[in-house]
C-alpha positions as CSV (number, residue, x, y, z in Angstrom):
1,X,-1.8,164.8,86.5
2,X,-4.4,165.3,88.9
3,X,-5.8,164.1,92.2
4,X,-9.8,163.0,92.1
5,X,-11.5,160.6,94.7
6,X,-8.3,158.7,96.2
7,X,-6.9,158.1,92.2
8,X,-4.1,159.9,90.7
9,X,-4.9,160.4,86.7
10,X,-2.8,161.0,83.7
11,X,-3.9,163.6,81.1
12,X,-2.8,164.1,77.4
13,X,-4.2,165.6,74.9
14,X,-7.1,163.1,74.3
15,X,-8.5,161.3,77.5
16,X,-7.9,160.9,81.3
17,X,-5.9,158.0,82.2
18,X,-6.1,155.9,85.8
19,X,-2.1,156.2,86.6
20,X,-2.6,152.3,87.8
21,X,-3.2,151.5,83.9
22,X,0.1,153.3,83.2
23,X,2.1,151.7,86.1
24,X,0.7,148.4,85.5
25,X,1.6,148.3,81.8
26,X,5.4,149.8,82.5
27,X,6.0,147.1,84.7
28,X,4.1,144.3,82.1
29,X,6.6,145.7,79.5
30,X,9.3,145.5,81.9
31,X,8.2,141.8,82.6
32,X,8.5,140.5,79.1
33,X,11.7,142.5,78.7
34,X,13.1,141.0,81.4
35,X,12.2,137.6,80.0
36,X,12.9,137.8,76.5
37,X,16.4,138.6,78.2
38,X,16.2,135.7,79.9
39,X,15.5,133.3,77.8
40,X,17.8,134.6,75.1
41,X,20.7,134.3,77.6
42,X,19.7,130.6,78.4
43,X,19.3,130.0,74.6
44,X,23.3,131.1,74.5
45,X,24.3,129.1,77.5
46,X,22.4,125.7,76.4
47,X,23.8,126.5,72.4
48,X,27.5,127.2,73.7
49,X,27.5,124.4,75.6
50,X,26.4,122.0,73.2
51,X,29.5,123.0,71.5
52,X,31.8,120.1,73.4
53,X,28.8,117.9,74.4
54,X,31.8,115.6,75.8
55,X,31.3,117.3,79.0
56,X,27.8,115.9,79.1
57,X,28.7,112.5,79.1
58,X,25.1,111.3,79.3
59,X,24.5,112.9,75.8
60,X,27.7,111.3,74.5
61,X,26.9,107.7,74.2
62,X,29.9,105.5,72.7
63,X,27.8,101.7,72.6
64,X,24.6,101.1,71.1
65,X,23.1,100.4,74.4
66,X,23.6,104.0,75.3
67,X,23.0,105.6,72.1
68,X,19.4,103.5,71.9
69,X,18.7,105.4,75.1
70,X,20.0,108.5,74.1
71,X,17.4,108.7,71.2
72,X,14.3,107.6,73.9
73,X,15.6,111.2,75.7
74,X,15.7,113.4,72.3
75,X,12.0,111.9,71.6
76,X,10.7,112.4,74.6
77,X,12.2,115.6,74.8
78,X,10.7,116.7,71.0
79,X,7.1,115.1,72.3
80,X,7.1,116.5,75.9
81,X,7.8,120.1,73.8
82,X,5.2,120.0,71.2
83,X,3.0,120.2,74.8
84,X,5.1,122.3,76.7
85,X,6.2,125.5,74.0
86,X,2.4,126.3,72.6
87,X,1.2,126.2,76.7
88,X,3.7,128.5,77.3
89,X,2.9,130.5,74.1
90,X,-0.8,130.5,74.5
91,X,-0.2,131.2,78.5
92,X,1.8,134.7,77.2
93,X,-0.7,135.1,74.5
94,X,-3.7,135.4,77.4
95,X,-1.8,137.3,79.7
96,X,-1.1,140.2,77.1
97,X,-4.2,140.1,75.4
98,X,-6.7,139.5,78.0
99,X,-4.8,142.1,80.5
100,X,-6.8,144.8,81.9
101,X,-5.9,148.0,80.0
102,X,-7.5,150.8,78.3
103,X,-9.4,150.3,75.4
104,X,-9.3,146.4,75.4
105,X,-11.2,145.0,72.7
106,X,-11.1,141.1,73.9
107,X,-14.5,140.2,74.4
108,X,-16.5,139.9,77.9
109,X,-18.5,136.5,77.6
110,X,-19.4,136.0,81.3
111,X,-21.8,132.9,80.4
112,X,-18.9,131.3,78.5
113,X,-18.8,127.7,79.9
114,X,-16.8,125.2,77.6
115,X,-15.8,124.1,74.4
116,X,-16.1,120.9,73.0
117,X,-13.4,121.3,70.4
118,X,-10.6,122.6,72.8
119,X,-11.4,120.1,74.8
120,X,-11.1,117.4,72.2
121,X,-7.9,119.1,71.2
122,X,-6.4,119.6,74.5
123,X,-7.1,116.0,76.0
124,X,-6.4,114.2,72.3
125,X,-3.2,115.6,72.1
126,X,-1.8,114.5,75.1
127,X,-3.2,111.0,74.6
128,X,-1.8,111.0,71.2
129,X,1.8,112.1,72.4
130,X,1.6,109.7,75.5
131,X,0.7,106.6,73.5
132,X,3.7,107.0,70.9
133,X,6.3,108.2,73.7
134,X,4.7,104.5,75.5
135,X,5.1,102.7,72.1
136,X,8.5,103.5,71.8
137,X,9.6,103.3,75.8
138,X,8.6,99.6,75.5
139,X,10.0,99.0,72.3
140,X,13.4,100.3,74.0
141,X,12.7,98.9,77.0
142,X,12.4,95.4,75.6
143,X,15.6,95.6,73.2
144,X,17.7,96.6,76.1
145,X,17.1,93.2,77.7
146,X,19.3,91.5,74.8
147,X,22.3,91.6,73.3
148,X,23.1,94.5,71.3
149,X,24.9,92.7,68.6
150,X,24.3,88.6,67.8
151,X,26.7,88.5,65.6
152,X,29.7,88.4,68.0
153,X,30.1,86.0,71.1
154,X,29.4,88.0,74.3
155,X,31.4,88.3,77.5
156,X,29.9,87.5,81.4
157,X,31.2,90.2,84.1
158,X,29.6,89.4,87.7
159,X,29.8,92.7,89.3
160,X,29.4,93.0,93.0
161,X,29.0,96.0,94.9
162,X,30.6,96.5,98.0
163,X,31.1,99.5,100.7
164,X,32.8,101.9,99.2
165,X,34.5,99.9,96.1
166,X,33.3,97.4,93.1
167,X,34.7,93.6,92.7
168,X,34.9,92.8,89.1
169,X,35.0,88.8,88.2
170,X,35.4,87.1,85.4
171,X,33.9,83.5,85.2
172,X,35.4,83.0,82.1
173,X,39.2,83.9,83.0
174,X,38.6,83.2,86.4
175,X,40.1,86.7,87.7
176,X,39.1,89.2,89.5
177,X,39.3,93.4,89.7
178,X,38.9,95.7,92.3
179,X,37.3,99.5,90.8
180,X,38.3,98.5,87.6
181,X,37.0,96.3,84.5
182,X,38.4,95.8,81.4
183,X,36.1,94.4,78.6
184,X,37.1,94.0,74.6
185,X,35.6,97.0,72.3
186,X,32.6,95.7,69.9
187,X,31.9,93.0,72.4
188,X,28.7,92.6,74.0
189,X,29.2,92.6,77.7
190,X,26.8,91.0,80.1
191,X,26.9,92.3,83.4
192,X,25.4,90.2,86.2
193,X,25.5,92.5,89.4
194,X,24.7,91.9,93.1
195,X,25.6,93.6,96.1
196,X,27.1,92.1,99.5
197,X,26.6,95.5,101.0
198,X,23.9,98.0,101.1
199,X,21.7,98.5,97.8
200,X,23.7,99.9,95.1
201,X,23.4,101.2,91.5
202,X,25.7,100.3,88.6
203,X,26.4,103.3,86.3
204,X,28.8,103.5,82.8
205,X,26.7,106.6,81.6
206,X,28.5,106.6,78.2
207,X,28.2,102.7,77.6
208,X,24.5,102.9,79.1
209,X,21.9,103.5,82.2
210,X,22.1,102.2,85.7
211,X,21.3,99.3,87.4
212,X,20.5,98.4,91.1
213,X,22.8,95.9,92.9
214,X,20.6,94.2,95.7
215,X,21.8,91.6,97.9
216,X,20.5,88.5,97.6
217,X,19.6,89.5,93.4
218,X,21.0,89.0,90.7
219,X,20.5,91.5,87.7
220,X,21.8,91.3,84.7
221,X,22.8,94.6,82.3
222,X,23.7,94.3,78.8
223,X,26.3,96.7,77.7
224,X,28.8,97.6,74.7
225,X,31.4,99.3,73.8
226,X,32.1,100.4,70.3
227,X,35.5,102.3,70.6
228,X,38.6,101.8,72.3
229,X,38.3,104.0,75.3
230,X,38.0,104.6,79.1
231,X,34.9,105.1,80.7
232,X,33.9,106.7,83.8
233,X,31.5,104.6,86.7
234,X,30.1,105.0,89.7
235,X,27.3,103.8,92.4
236,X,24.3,106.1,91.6
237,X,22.5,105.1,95.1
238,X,23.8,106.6,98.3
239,X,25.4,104.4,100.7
240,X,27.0,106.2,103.9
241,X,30.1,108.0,103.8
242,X,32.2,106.9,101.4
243,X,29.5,107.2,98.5
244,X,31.5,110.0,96.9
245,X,34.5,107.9,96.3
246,X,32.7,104.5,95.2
247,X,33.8,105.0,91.6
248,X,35.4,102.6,88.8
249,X,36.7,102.9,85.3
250,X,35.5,101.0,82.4
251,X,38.5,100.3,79.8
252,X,37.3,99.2,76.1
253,X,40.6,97.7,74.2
254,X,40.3,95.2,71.7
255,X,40.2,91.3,71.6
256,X,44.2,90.6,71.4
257,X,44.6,93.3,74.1
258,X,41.9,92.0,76.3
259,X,43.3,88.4,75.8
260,X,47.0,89.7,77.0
261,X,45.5,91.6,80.1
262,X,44.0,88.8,81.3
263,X,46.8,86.3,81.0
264,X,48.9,89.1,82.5
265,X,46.3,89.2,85.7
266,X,46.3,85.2,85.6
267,X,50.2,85.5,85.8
268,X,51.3,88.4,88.1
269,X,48.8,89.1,90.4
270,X,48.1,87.2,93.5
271,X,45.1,85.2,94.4
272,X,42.2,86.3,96.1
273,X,41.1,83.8,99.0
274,X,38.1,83.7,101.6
275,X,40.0,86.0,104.4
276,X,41.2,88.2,101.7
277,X,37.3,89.0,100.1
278,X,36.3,89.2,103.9
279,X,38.3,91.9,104.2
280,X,37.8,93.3,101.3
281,X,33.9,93.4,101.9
282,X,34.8,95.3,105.2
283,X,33.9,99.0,104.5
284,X,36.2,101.4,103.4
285,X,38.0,102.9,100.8
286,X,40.1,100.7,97.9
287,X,42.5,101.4,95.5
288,X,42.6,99.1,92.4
289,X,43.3,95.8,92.8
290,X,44.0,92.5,90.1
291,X,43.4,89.1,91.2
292,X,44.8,86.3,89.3
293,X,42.0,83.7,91.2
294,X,39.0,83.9,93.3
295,X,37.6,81.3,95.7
296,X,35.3,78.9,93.9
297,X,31.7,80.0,93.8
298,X,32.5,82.9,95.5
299,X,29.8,85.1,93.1
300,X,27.1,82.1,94.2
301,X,27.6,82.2,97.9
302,X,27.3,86.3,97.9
303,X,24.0,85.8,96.2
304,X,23.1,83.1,98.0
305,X,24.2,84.2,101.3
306,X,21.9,87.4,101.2
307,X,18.4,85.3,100.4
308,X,19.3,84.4,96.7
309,X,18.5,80.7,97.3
310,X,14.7,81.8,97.1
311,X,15.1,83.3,93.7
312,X,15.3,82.3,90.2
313,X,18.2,83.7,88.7
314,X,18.7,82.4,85.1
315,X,21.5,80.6,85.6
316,X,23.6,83.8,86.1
317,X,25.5,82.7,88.6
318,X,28.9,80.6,89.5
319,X,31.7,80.0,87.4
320,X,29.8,78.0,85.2
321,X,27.4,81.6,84.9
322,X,28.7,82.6,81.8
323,X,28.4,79.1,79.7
324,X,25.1,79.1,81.3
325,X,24.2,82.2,79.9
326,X,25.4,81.7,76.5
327,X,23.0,78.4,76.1
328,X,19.9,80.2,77.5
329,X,20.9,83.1,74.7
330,X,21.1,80.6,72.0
331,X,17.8,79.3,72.8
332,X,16.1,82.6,72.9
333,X,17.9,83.5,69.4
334,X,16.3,80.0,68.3
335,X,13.1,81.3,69.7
């Protein structure tokens, strides 16, 4: 090694070496090592973990509302990929062989402007993969407005959010549910949801994808579950402090179980009356609660109350929401 014009050099037996080339490919080695390392590790993590995908509840949908949406992410995952990998492939490819080095062969083309075919390739492809990922959003999109099965009568469940807790009612049985709703497995589940608080978002990741609550709205979220189960939910907006705990379990049991539930609700638990729901709707925290009635309309008047009386809702609404419902599904299935 020797010292000429402020540049160390390395000698061998052939040539003269600037000891920048030789430091600068060390640490490019060094570089890819470290992410081949890397990446290999993350491989492991992401291939050990899909092991007991149960703890990725997102990824381990038990309706056909979820699972339907579970398939849009593993396609737009595969198309997003086909992009993503060979850009990350060709960017690696152009930083090894294009690198300055000794002896490079890659070729100097300083009047290089464009390319008509990479272009065409590089803007087509993208097109291409947006249009189908588009296609199949919509066609997604679209099937989630109705019901998953129309073989099988389906259930109404007004949801309303409050601060911090949810109020379940059932038009049909004419009770009501504080953080916790009960619905019969393989039966579609129509859930109309409002808020008489600040904006919310209704979440059962394993039946299906949220849904804002807004006061003054009513939005309506079809959902199913196939299996007997319990199912985690919560608010997916923030709403102050008691956010954290605004959380509810979904229980799937069948019909004759359902059936006895409710008539055990209708027979044992006390009534919920205009002073109680006003202080229900105070914020705070809530345990569960079962209500065996609920004032008249009560659904209506929170809607109402908030601006609803300026909206269409689809006849939604009320204790008569849920026969209403059924006749505007019979005349789309006519349709």
């Amino acid at each position: 090694m020797v010292y000429l014009n402020s540049t160390f050099y390395y000698h061998d037996s052939r040539n003269s070496i600037p000891l920048y080339f030789v430091k600068g490919d060390l640490t490019l080695r060094k570089w890819i090592q470290t992410a081949k390392l890397s990446f290999l590790a993350l491989l492991g993590m992401a291939l050990l973990s899909g092991c007991d995908k149960s703890n990725f509840i997102v990824l381990n949908p038990k309706g056909p509302v979820g699972q339907q949406e579970l398939d849009l992410i593993i396609i737009s995952v595969i198309l997003c990929a086909i992009i993503i990998l060979p850009v990350l492939g060709i960017f690696v490819y152009i930083v090894i062989r294009y690198r300055d080095k000794p002896g490079n062969k890659a070729p100097y083309q300083p009047e290089w402007a464009d390319s008509k075919i990479l272009e065409v390739i590089w803007w087509g492809i993208p097109i291409i993969i947006v249009a189908i990922l588009g296609v199949y959003t919509a066609k997604t999109t679209i099937n989630l407005t109705k019901p998953p099965v129309k073989d099988v009568k389906p259930i109404v469940v007004q949801v309303t959010s409050l601060d911090w807790k949810w109020m379940f009612t059932y038009p049909d049985k004419k009770i009501a549910t504080v953080n916790y709703a009960e619905i019969p497995a393989g039966v579609p589940v129509q859930f109309i949801l409002t808020s008489d608080a600040p904006m919310n978002s209704f979440w059962v990741p394993q039946l299906g994808g949220q849904e804002y609550t807004m006061p003054g709205m009513a939005m309506g979220l079809w959902l199913q579950a196939d299996k007997i189960g319990e199912y985690f939910g919560s608010g997916a907006n923030f709403t102050g402090k008691g956010f954290a705990h605004m959380q509810f379990r979904v229980k799937s049991v069948t019909q004759d179980d359902f059936n006895q539930w409710a008539a055990g609700i209708k027979k044992n638990s006390p009534a919920l009356t205009d002073k109680g729901y006003k202080q229900l709707s105070k914020p705070g925290l809530e345990k569960e609660l079962s209500f065996s009635s609920y004032p008249k309309g009560l659904y209506e008047d929170i809607v109402n109350k908030n601006g609803g009386t300026y909206y269409d809702h689809m006849s939604h609404m009320g204790d008569m929401g849920s026969q209403s419902s059924m006749s505007s599904m019979k005349m789309e299935d006519k349709k």
